[in-house]
N, C-alpha and C positions, 0 to 999 in steps of 0.2 A: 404493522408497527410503524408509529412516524418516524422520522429521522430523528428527532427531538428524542424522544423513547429510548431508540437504541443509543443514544448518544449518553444520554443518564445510566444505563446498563455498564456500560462500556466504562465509562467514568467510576461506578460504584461509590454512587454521593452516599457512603454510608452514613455520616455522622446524620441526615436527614433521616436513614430509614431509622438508627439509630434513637433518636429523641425525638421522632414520634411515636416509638416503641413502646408506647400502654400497651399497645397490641401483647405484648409478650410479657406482661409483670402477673408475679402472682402473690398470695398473701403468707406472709409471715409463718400464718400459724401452719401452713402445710409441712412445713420444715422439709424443703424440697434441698438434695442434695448435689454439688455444683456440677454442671455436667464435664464430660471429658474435654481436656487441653488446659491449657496454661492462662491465667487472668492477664486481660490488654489493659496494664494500667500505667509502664512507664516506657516511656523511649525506648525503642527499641533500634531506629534509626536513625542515624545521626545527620546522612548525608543519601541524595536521592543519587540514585545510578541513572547513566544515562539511558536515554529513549532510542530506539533502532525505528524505522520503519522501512521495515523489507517487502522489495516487488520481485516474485519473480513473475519475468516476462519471457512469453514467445509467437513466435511470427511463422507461418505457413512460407513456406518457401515460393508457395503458387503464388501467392500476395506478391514476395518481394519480387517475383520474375516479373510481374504483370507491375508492379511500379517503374522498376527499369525500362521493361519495354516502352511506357509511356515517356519514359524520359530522354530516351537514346536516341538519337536521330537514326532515319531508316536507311535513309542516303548519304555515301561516305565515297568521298572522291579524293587520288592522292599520283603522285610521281615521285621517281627515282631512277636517278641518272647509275644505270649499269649496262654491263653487257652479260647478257643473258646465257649467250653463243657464242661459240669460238669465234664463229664467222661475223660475229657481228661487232663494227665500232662505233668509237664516240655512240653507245646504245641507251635509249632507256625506255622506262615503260609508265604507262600511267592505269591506271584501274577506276572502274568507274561501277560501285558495285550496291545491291540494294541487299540488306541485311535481314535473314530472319527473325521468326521469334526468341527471345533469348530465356534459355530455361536452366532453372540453378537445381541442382542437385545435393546431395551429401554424398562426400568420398571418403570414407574412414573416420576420421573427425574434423575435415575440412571442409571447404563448401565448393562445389564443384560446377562450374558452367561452360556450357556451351551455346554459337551462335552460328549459324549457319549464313553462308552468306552465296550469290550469285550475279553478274553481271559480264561486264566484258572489259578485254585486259588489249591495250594497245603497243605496239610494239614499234622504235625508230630507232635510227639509226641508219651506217653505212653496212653492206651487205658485201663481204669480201668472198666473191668469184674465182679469185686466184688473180685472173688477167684482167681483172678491173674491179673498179669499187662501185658500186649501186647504193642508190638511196632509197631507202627502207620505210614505210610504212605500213603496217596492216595487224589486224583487228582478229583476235578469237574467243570463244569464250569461256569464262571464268567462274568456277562453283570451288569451294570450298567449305571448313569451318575453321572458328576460332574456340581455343578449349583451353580448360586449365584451372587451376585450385586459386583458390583464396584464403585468406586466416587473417581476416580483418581485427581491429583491435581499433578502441578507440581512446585518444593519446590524454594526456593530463591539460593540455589546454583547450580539447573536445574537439579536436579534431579527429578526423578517420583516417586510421594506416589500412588500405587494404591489402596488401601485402599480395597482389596478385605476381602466379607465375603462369603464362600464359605461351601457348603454341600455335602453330597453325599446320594446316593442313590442307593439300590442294586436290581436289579429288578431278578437273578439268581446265588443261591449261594447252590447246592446243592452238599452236601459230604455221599459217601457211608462208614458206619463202619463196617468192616468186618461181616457183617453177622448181626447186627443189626441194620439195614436199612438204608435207607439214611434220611440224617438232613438238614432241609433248614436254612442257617444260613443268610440270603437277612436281614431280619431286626434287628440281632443281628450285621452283618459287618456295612448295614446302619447308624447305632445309632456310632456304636464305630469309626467309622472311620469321622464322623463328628466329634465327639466329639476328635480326634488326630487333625483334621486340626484346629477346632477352636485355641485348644493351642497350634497351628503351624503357624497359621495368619499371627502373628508377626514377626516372624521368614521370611516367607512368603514375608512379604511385603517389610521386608527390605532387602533380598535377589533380589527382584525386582529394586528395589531402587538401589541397589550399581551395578548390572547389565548394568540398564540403564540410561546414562547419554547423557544428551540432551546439554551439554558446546559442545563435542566438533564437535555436528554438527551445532549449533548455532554459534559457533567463525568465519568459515570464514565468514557468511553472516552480523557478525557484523562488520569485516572489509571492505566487499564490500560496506557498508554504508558509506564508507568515500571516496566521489566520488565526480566527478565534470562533468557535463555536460552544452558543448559549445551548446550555443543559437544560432549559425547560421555561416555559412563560410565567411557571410562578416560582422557580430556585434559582435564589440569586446564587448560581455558580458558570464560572465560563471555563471552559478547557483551553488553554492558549498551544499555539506550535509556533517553535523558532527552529526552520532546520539551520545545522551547524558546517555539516558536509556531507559530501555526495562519494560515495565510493561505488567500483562494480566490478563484478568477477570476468573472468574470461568470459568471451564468447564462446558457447557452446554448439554443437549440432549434435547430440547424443541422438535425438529421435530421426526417424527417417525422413522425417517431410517437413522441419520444424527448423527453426534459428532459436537459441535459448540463452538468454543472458539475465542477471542475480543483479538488480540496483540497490543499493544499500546507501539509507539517508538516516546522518546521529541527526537527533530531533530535541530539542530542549522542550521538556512540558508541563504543562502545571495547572494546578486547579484556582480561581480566585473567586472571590465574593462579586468580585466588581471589576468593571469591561478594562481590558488594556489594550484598545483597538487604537489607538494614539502611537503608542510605544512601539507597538508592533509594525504599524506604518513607518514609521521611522527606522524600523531595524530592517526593512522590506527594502530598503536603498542598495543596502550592501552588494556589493561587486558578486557574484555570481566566482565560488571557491573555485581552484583547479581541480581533477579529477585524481580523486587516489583508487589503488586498486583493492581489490580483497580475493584470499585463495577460496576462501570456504561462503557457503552461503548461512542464511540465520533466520529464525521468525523473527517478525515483528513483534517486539517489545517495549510496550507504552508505560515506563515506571511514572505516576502521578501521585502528588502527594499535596495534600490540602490543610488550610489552618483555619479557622473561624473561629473569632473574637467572640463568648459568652455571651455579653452586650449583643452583640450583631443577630447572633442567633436565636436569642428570645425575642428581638423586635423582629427575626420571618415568622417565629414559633407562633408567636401570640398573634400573629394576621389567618393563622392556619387553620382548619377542622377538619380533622381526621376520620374516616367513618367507616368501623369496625364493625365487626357480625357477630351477636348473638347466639347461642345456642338453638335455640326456633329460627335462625338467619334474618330474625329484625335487625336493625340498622340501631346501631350503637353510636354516635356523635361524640368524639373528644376535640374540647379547644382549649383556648387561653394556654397553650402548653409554655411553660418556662422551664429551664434547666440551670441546674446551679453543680458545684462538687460539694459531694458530703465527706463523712469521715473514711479515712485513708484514701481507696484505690475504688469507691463508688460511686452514682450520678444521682443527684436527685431531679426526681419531676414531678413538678405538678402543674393542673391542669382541671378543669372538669368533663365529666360521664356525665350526657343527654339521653334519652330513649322517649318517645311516646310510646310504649310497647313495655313500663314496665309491669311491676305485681299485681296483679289483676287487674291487668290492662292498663293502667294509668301512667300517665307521663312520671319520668322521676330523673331527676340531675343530681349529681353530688358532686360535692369539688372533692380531688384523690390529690395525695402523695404517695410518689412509690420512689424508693430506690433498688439502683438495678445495679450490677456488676458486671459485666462484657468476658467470656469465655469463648475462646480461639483454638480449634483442633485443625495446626497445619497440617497435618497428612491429609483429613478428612475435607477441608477446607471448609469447616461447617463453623458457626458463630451461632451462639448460645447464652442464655443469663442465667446465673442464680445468685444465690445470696441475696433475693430480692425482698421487698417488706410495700405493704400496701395499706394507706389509710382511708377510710372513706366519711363525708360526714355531708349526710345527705340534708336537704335544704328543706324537705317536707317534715324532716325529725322523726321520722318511720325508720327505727332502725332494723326491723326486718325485712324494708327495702333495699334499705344496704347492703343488708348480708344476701338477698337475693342476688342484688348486683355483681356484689365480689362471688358469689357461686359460678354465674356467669363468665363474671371474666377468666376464672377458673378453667373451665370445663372450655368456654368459646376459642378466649385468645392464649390461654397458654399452654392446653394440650395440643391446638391445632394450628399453631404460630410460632412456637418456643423456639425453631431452627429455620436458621438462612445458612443452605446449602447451595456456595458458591458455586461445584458442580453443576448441578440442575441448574442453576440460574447460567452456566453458561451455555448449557446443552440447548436452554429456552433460546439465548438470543443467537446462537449459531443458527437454528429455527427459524426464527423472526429473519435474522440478517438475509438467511438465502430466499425470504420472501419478499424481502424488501427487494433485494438485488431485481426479482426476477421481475417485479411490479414496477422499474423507475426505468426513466428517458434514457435507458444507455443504448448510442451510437450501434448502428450495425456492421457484426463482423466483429465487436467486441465481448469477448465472453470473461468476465470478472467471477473469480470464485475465494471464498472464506471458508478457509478449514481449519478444526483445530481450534478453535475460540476456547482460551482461556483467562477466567476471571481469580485472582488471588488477592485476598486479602494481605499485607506484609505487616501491618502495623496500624493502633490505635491504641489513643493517647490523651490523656488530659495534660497537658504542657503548663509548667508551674508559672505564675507570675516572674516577670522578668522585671528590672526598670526599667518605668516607660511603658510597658507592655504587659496587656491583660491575658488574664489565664484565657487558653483555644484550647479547644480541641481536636485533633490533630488525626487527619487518616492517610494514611500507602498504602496504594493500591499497585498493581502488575495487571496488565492486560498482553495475551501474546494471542498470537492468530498466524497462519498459514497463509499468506494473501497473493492469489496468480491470478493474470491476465494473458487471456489468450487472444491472439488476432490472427483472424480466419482472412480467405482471400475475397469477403464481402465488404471488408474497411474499406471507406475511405478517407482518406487526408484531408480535412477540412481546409477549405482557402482560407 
């Protein structure tokens, strides 16, 4: 399926499939009886709801460890003026240490890391003997790790709180003193050096925080949001997106190996005849919103809703040929389609029926009117005609042609066309989509998945002349889908 395709799917141009709908007229005299659900003939909506488009996202812990490690320097050198030892003054020490790999975990519902780390720890100062004071230098070595939770959150002007509580732990920390042995100092650095980070946390975190800002890798993608994609090479209609704002759930770790978080973006959308790629540039300026939050997460819900002007519609209609199947599955030709309103809540069309393959073999055209009635079964989600009425008036003047013909469309297009079940038509492009997905250029390490694809009709309408303003006809649609992205520890970050 092309992109174009499911894009038309997705959209449900019905007033198109709609008024080329000879496919589904039948004649009069069958006195066929209306099928189930209620007639789409007046407003039924006043005002469009908004559009959501929801991501849920999640990230492999391995990934995130193996981006850190890339980022973190290996080598970490530092001093602090203390005394270690009783025996020691004016002391201090410096550390000079190389860091292992850093690996994140999940601890209940936080996210949990550790760093190993080993080198060697220097020791100065005065060295009090009792009867004299000695000056101090000398070297042991030093292994430990650094450990402790997280519950990252990210703030309303996109920045990151990562809200680290972090410990340490010395598993070798031995110093020789001249001649009065050596001292294990593993649970006195333990103890002291947790207790420096605790009242460093802060410092800590907001040093993280002003470090990493997430605006300005979020901004181009909030103006690629203002986009417009055409519905097809030969239907003038364009789906337009204006996102509005950006909201997102907590960070989650619910899975064991996984970071999980719910982005939710309101979406302004709309169906039009004619490009708004000007407007929408223009509304693509806009400042990049602050971030608000949400408890709950939601499908993606694309409410669209379309008008086409009468006028507009009969000059695509009458560019169009339609070509339908026969009962034998010869090729049936309808063109010149025009559409007008009849009396009350009906459509008329007419248009001409082509065949070289008619009544004993012979080509035969007739120009037809039919009127049709539009029948809606919300539960079902199936769209139906009746109360329909068919004229034919064939151009050979073989009116047994005719009535062959109308047998035809009888038996061809309206026993085996009469219903558009929106069901099926979503189960086809949830089909297509996951073929599509699997067929295009996407990044490795990136696993994108559509579940849940739902197509609903909400409304259809022939909308009454206004002043100023010619009679449309009017369709609402609802599109919702399930839409996750997973990223495995194959991503990479593009430069």
């Amino acid at each position: 399926m092309t992109k174009k395709r499911f894009f038309l799917i997705l959209a449900l141009a019905m007033p198109i499939l709609l008024l080329v709908g000879v496919k589904w007229l039948v004649p009069a005299i069958l006195k066929l009886a209306p099928p189930p659900g209620a007639p789409l003939a007046t407003a039924q909506s006043t005002e469009v709801l908004p559009s959501f488009l929801s991501l849920q996202a999640s990230a492999e812990l391995s990934l995130l460890s193996r981006l850190l490690n890339e980022e973190v320097p290996t080598q970490h050198t530092g001093m602090e003026e203390k005394n270690l030892h009783k025996r020691i003054k004016n002391g201090s020490y410096r550390w000079d240490v190389q860091r292992g790999a850093i690996q994140l975990t999940r601890h209940e519902d936080q996210l949990a890391f550790q760093l190993p780390f080993q080198g060697i720890i220097t020791l100065q100062g005065n060295l009090d003997a009792g009867f004299l004071k000695l000056p101090l230098q000398t070297d042991g070595g030093l292994a430990g790790q650094v450990f402790g939770t997280a519950n990252p959150i990210i703030r309303s002007d996109w920045s990151l709180a990562p809200n680290l509580s972090p410990a340490v732990s010395i598993q070798q920390a031995q110093i020789g003193l001249r001649g009065l042995g050596n001292i294990d100092l593993s649970g006195l650095l333990s103890e002291h050096l947790t207790q420096r980070l605790a009242s460093q946390t802060g410092d800590l975190n907001a040093l993280i925080g002003d470090r990493v800002k997430l605006a300005p890798l979020i901004e181009p993608l909030w103006q690629k949001g203002f986009t417009e994609v055409p519905l097809g090479d030969d239907v003038p209609l364009f789906a337009s997106f204006a996102p509005r704002s950006i909201a997102l759930a907590p960070i989650t770790f619910d899975k064991e190996d996984a970071l999980q978080l719910s982005l939710q973006a309101e979406v302004e959308t709309n169906l039009h005849s004619s490009s708004r790629k000007s407007e929408l540039a223009s509304l693509a300026t806009a400042p990049l919103p602050p971030l608000s939050t949400i408890d709950t997460e939601r499908q993606t819900e694309l409410h669209l809703r379309a008008a086409w002007g009468l006028d507009e519609l009969n000059t695509f209609l009458r560019e169009q040929t339609v070509e339908a199947e026969l009962s034998d599955g010869k090729p049936l030709f309808l063109s010149y389609l025009q559409v007008q309103p009849f009396e009350g809540d009906r459509i008329l069309i007419t248009g001409q029926a082509q065949t070289d393959h008619g009544l004993f073999g012979r080509p035969h055209r007739s120009d037809f009117s039919a009127v049709v009635k539009p029948y809606f079964d919300p539960e079902k989600q199936v769209l139906a005609f009746g109360n329909m009425d068919i004229r034919l008036r064939a151009d050979d003047g073989l009116s047994n042609a005719s009535a062959w013909l109308l047998d035809n469309l009888v038996e061809a297009l309206v026993q085996r066309g009469l219903r558009i079940d929106l069901v099926k038509e979503s189960a086809r492009a949830q089909e297509e989509l996951a073929q599509a997905l699997a067929s295009s250029d996407i990044p490795e390490g990136v696993e994108p998945k559509v579940e849940n694809l739902s197509l609903q009709l909400l409304d259809l309408y022939l909308a009454p002349e206004a002043a100023g303003k010619a009679q449309e006809l009017v369709v609402y649609v609802k599109a919702s889908a399930d839409i996750h992205v997973h990223l495995t520890d194959a991503f990479q970050i593009p430069n």
